[in-house]
C-alpha positions as CSV (number, residue, x, y, z in Angstrom):
1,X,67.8,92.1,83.6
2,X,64.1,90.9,82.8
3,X,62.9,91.0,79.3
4,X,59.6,92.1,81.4
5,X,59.6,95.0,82.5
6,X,56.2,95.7,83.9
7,X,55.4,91.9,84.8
8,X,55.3,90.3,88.5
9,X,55.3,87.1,89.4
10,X,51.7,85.5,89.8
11,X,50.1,84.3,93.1
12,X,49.5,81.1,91.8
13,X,53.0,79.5,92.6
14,X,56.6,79.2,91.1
15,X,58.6,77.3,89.2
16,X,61.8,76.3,90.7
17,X,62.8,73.4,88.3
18,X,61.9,72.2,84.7
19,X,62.8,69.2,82.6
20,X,61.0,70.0,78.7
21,X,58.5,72.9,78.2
22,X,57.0,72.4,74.7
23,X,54.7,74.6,72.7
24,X,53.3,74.1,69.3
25,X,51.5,76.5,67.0
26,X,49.9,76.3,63.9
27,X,48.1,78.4,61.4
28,X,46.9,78.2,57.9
29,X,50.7,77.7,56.2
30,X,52.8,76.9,59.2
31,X,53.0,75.3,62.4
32,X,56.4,75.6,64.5
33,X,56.8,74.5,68.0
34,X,59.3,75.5,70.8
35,X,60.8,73.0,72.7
36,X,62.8,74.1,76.3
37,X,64.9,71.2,78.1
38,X,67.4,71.0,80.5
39,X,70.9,70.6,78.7
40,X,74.5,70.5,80.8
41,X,73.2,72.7,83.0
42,X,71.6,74.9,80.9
43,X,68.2,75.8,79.3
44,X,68.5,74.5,75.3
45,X,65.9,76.5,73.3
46,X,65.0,75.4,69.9
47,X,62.5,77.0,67.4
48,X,61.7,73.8,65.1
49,X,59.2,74.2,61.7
50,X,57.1,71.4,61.3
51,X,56.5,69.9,58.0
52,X,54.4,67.3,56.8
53,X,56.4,64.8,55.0
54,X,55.5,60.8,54.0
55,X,52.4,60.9,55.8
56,X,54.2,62.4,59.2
57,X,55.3,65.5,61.1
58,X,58.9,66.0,60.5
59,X,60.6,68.5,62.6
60,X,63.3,70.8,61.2
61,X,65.5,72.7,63.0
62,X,65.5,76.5,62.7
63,X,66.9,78.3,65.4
64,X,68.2,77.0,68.6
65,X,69.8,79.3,71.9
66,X,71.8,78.1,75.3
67,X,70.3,80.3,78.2
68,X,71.1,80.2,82.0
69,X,68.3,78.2,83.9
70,X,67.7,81.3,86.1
71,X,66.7,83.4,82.9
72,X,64.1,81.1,81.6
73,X,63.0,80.4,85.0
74,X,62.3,84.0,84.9
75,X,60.3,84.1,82.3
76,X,58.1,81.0,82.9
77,X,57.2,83.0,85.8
78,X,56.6,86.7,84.6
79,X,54.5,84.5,82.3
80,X,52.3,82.7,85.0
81,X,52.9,79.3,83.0
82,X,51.8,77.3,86.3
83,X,48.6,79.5,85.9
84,X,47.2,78.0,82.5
85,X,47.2,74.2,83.5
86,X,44.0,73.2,81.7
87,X,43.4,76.2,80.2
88,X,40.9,75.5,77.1
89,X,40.5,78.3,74.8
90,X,37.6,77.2,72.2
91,X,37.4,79.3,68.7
92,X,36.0,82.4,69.3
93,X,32.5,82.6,67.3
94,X,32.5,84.7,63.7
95,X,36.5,84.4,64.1
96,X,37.0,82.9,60.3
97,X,41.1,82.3,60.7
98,X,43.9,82.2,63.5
99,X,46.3,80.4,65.3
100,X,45.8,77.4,67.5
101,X,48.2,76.3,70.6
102,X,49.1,73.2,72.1
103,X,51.3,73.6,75.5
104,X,52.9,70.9,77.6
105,X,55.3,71.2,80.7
106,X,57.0,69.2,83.0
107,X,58.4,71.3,85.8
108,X,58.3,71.4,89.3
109,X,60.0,67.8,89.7
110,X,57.4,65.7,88.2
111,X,54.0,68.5,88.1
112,X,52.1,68.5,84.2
113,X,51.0,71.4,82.7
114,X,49.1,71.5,79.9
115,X,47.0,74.2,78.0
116,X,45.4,74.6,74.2
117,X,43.5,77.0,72.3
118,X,42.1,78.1,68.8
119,X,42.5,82.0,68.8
120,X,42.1,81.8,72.6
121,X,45.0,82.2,74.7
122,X,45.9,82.2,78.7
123,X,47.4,85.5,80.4
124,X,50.3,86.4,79.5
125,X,50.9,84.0,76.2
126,X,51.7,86.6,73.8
127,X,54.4,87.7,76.6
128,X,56.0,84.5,76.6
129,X,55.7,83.8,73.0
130,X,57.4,87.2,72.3
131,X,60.3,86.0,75.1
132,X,61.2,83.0,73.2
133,X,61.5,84.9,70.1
134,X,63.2,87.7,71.4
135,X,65.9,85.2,73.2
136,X,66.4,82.9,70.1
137,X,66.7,85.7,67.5
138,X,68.4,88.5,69.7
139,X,71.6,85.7,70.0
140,X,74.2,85.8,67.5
141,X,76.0,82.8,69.3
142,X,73.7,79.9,71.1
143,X,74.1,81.5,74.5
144,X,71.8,84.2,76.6
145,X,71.4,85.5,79.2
């Protein structure tokens, strides 16, 4: 069962295979980033906060998940990830705050994606972003489905 109900798959291709899908937020007091890899078979999701620490990013752990490829698959795309390579999302004028994006994918056997943005954002990014959550925070055991 889709975590989507009312999204279809874009025209703009599919993603069959992945290797590490990474995204990275940040905001005034936090910056986390999402890192997806292929583990034993299986998608590994891991939520990690990022905190500055002897002059360098140090990444701490704070919620990981074990999903079946299919499912992820699923949701890169209902989210039309394939869709935002080199999407650029500048500020949006008399915007004072917000969150800023950095996205990187390898998938496809080898294909790049990447996207970024400062309170700009592709289709479907607020979808995606509320996927991850919902599958790392919805698991009481580090499997989903």
């Amino acid at each position: 069962m889709s975590i989507f109900k009312n999204l279809r798959v874009g025209k703009s291709g599919e993603i069959t295979t992945f290797e590490i899908v990474t995204l990275r937020e940040s905001g005034m007091r936090y910056t986390v980033e999402y890192e997806i890899i292929l583990k034993n078979g299986q998608a590994e999701i891991s939520r990690y906060g990022i905190l500055y620490h002897q002059h360098k990013d140090e990444r701490i752990l704070e919620r990981r998940a074990l999903c079946d490829v299919n499912s992820i698959l699923k949701v890169f795309n209902d989210c039309r990830i394939l869709s935002w390579d080199g999407f650029n999302g500048p500020h949006p004028k008399g915007v004072l705050d917000g969150i800023m994006f950095s996205f990187r994918a390898t998938v496809n056997e080898g294909q790049k994606i990447s996207a970024h943005g400062s309170q700009n954002f592709p289709r479907y990014y607020k979808d995606f972003t509320g996927a991850l959550h919902t599958l790392l925070e919805n698991q009481k055991e580090e499997h989903c489905s």
